[in-house]
PADOLUM-100168 format. One record per residue (C-alpha): x, z, y. Coordinates in steps of 0.001 Angstrom, whole numbers, plus 524288, in hexadecimal, padded with zeros to 5 digits. Layout:
<rs>
XZY;...
</rs>
This chain:
<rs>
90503EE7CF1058E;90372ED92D0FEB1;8F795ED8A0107E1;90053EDB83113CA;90C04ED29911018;900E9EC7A310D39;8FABAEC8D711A84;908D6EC63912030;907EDEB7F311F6E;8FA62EB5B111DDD;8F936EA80111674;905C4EA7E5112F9;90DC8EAA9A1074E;91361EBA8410A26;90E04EC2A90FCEB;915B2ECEC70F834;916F0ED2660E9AA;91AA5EE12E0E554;92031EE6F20D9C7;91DCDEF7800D695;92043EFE4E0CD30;919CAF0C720C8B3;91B68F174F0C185;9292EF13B90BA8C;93109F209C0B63C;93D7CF1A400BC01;9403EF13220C956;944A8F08560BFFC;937F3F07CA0B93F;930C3F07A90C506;93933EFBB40CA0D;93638EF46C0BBBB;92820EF5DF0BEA1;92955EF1110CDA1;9313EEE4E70C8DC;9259BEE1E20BDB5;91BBDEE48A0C78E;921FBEDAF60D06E;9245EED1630C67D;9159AED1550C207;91300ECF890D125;917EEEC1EE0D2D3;914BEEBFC10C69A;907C5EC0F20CAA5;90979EB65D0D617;90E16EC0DA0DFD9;906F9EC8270EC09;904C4ED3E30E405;90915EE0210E11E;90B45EE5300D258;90D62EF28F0CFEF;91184EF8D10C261;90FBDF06300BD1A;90EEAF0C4A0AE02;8FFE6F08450AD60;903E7EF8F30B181;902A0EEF970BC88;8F933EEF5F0C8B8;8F8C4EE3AF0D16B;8F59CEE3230DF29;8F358ED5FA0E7A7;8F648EC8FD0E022;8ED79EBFE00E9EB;8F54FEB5E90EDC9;8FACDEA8320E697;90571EA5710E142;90EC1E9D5F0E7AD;91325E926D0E0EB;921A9E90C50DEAA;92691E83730E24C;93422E82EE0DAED;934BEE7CB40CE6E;942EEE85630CC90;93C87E906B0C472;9348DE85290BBE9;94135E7F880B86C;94898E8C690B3CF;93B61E90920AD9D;93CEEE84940A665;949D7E85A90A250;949A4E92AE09C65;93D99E8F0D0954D;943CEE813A08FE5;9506EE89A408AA2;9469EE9523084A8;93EF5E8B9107D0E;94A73E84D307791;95002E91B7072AA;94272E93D106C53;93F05E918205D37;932E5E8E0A0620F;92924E90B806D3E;91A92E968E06D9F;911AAE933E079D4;90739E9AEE07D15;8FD97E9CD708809;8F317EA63108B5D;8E5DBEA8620821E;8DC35EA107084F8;8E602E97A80891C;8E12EE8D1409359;8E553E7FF90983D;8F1CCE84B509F10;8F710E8D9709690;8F5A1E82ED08AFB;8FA71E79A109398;904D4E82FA096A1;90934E84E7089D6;909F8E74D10879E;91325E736A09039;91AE5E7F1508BDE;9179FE782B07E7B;91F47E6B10083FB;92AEDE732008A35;92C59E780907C95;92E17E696C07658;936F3E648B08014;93F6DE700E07BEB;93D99E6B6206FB6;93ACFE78F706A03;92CDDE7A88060DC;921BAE818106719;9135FE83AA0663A;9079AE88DE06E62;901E3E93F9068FC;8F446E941206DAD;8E599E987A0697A;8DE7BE8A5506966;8D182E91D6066A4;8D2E2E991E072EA;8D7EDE902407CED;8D127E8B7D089F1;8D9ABE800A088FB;8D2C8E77DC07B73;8D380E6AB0080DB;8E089E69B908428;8E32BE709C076A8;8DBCCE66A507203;8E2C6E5D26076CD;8F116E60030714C;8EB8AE60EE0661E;8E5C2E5239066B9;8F481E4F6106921;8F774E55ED05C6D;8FE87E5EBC062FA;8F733E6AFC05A8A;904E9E71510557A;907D6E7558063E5;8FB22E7E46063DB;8FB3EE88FD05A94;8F2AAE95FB058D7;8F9FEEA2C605E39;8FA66EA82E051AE;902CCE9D5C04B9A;90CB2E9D9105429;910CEEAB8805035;916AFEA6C704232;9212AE9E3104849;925FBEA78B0533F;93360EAA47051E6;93D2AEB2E305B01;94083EA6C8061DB;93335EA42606540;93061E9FDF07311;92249EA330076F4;91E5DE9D1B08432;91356EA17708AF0;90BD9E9A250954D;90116E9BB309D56;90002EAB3A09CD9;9094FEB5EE09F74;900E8EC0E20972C;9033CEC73B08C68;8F454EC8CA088CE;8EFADEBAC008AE7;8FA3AEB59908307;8F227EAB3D07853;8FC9AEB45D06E5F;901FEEC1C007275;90676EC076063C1;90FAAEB5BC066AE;9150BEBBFA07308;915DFEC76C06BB6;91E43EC17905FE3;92743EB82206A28;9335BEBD9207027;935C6EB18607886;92A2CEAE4108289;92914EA75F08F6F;91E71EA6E809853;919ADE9BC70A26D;90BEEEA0DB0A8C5;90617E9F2A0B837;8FEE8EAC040B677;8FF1BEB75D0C0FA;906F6EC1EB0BA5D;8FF26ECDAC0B28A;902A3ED98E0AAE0;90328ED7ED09D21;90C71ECAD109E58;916A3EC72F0955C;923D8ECDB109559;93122ECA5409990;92D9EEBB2609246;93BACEB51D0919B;9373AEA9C109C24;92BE1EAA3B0A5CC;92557EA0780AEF4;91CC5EA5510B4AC;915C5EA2B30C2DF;90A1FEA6650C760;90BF2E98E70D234;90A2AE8F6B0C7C9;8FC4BE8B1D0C4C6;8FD37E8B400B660;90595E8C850AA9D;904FBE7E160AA3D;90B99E7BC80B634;91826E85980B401;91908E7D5C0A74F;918ABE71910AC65;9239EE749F0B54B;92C34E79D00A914;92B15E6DEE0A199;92E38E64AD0AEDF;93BEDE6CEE0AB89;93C7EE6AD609D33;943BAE60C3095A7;93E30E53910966F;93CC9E510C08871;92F66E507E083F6;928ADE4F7808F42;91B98E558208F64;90F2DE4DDE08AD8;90423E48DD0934B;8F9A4E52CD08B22;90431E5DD408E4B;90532E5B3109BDA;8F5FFE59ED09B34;8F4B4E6840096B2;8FD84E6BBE0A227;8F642E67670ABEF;8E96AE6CAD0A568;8F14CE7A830A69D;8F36AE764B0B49C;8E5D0E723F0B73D;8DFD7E7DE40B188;8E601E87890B87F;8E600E808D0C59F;8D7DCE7C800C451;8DA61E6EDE0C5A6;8E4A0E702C0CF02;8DBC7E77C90D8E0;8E1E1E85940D8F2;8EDBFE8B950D5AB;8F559E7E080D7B4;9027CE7D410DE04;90C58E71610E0F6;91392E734E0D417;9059DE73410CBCB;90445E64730D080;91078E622A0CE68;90DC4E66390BF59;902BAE5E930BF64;90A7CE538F0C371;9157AE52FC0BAF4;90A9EE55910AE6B;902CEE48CB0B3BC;90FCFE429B0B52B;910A2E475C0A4F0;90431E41390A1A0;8FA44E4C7A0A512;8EBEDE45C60A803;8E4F2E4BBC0B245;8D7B0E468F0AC89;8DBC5E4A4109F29;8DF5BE586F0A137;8D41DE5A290A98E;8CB35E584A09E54;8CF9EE64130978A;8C832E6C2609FF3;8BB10E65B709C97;8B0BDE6D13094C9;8A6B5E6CFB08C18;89802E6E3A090C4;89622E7A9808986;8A35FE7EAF092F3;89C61E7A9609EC8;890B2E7F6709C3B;895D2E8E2109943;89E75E8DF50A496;89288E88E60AEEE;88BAEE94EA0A7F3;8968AE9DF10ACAD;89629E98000B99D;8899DE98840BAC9;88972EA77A0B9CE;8928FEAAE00C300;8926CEB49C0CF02;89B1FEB42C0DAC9;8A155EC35C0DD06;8A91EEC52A0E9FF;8AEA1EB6170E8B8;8B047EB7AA0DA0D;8A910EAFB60D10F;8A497EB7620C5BB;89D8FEB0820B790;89AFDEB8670AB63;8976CEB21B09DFB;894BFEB6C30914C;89D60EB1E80865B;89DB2EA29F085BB;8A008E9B81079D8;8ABB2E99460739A;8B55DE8E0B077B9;8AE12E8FC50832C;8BAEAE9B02089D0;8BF01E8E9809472;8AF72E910209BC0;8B5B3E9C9F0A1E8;8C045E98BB0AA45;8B97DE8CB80ADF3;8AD94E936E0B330;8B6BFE9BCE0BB28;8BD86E8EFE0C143;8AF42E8AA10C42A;8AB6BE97760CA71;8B57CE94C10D3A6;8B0C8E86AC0DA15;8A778E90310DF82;8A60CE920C0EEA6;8AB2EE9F790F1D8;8B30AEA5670E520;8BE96EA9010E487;8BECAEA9D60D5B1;8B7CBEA9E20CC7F;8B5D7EB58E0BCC7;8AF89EAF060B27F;8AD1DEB7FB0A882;8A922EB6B8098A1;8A648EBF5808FCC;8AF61EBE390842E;8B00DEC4B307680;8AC5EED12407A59;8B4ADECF3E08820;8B34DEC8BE0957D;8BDA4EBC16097BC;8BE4AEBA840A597;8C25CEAD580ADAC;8C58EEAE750BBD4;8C9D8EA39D0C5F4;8CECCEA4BD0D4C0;8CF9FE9B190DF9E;8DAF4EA4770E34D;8D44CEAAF00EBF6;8D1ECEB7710E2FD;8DE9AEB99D0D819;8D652EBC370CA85;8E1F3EBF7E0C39E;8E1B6ECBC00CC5B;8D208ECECF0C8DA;8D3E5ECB2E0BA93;8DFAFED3700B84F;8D9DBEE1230B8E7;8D003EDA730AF15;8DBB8ED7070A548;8DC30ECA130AA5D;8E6A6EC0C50AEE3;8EA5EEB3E20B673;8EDBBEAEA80C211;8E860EAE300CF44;8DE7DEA37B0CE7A;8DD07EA4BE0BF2C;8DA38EB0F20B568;8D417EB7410AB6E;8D0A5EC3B10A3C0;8C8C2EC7E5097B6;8C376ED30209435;8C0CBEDB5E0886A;8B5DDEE36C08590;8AD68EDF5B09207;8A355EDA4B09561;89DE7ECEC809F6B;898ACED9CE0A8BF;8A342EE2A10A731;8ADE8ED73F0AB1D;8A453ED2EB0B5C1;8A5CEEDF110BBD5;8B407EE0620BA7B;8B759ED3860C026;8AEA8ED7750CBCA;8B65AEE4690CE2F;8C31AEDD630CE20;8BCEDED35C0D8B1;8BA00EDFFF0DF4D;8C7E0EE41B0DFDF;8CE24ED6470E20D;8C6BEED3880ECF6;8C8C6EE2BC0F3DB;8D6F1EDEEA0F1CF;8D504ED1CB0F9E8;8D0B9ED9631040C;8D81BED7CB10E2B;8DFC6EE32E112FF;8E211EE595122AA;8ECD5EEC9312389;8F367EE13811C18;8F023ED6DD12720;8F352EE204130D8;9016AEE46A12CFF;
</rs>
């Protein structure tokens, strides 16, 4: 069926998204589960079908791109309910995803800033010994801007009921840098560009989120253009921004819409250097060195670009998604699996051109992201074991991408 209402308008912008729901003991439970499952869909960028029953979700379809939302309307109301929530907050936690990488640090800056001009105390609670994002880190804390930045665990003795925890940059539950702080706040909003998966947070008392938008970075950037003026933001904050921009967007080469250069302009017009952000994605030699090494070992599988690596040093986490970006300036793939053996586990890195959605391969895998972007680890596996289960979920992807006559005969 999405097949057949795709091939309507071939080229054009026709995609169908469907809601079911399975197995309820009422009619009324049955039409809760359709409107989650329908929810979920969009929430997943759309052209899909989500069905729930008692043993979860299955998802069918989910190949096409978002399309970006020109209005700046639902920014501004976002905005607005966010401003009033943080003033009627004791104080405010940010926190992004573990791991936590240029945007979703940059992210949580800017929520950081939208917090001062509301004049209301907050701090980013965040795992400095296990971030992908140590320079810029680095940098605040040059600025002496080191209060802002706190360890996870510290941030649990000054929660109170009127707590507001913002989250930015993921929408799950189990790749929350603290499910302990979520866990102990009542209050929590969440601003994230990811596609929609089970496990997400629940009923959060504000949510922004839009699988259009390039980044976290950029649906920030548009709530504080609608903030009070007081305070402006800085030209380092705006310079983590458009890092958060840059990373997800790949230098502006994919995933980029008019109202991501518009973000980028109004943070240069704040002070953000190009040449100055840039160099936060440099890296050492020993970097380089391990992630030519991955490169180096990697096979092409039915368009897929596929590198295993035994377990790199430590410090050393940001080789992986970089090898998988450079996997991808190769002729003929469509995307690319890095994989690296991990504490007993397999962390896996995968990257699309968009031609191939590796949130969709990932997710049977316990993975999650967005189209062009995702990401999975596994526990008690080895390097062959996930080698051979990203390959079978190739397998399936690409039988699903074949295309289906009766759908260009109807």
């Amino acid at each position: 069926i999405l097949d057949q209402v795709r091939a309507l308008h071939p080229g054009g912008l026709t995609t169908l998204s469907i809601g079911v729901g399975h197995g309820g003991k009422t009619l009324q439970e049955c039409y809760q589960m359709a409107q989650e499952s329908i929810d979920i869909a969009l929430g997943r960028g759309g052209d899909q079908a989500a069905v729930k029953t008692l043993d979860g979700f299955e998802f069918y379809g989910g190949i096409s791109h978002g399309v970006e939302k020109r209005s700046h309307v639902r920014s501004r109301i976002i905005a607005h309910a966010l401003r009033d929530l943080i003033k009627k907050s004791d104080s405010v936690i940010i926190m992004g995803h573990r791991m936590s990488d240029l945007d979703a640090v940059g992210a949580a800056v800017g929520a950081l800033r939208m917090c001062k001009m509301c004049g209301v105390p907050a701090v980013i609670a965040i795992n400095s010994d296990a971030t992908l994002a140590g320079p810029l880190l680095q940098e605040f804390l040059d600025a002496g801007c080191g209060r802002d930045f706190i360890p996870p665990d510290q941030t649990l003795e000054v929660i109170t009921p009127n707590t507001l925890l913002i989250v930015v940059d993921t929408y799950q539950v189990r790749l929350l840098e603290s499910q302990k702080i979520y866990e102990k706040c009542k209050r929590v909003v969440v601003i994230d560009h990811h596609r929609m998966a089970v496990g997400h947070i629940d009923r959060p008392l504000l949510l922004y989120h839009e699988p259009y938008a390039s980044s976290a970075s950029e649906l920030v950037c548009e709530l504080l253009q609608f903030m009070p003026k007081e305070g402006n933001i800085t030209p380092l904050e705006a310079q983590a921004l458009l890092a958060g921009i840059m990373l997800d967007t790949r230098s502006f080469a994919l995933h980029v819409g008019v109202r991501t250069f518009e973000a980028a302009a109004w943070l240069r017009s704040r002070g953000a250097q190009t040449a100055q952000t840039k160099q936060l994605f440099n890296t050492s030699k020993e970097e380089y060195e391990a992630r030519a090494h991955i490169v180096e070992g990697a096979y092409i599988y039915k368009g897929c670009a596929i590198a295993l690596s035994e377990e790199t040093e430590a410090g050393m986490n940001v080789v992986l998604p970089m090898a998988a970006n450079d996997l991808l300036t190769i002729n003929g793939v469509d995307a690319s699996f890095v994989a690296v053996a991990k504490n007993g586990g397999v962390n896996i890195s995968a990257r699309s051109m968009g031609a191939l959605n590796v949130q969709v391969i990932l997710e049977p895998l316990g993975g999650g992201g967005h189209l062009m972007m995702a990401g999975a680890q596994l526990r008690d596996c080895t390097l062959q074991q996930a080698e051979q289960r990203i390959r079978e979920q190739i397998d399936l992807y690409r039988a699903s991408q074949a295309p289906d006559p009766a759908a260009h005969g109807a």
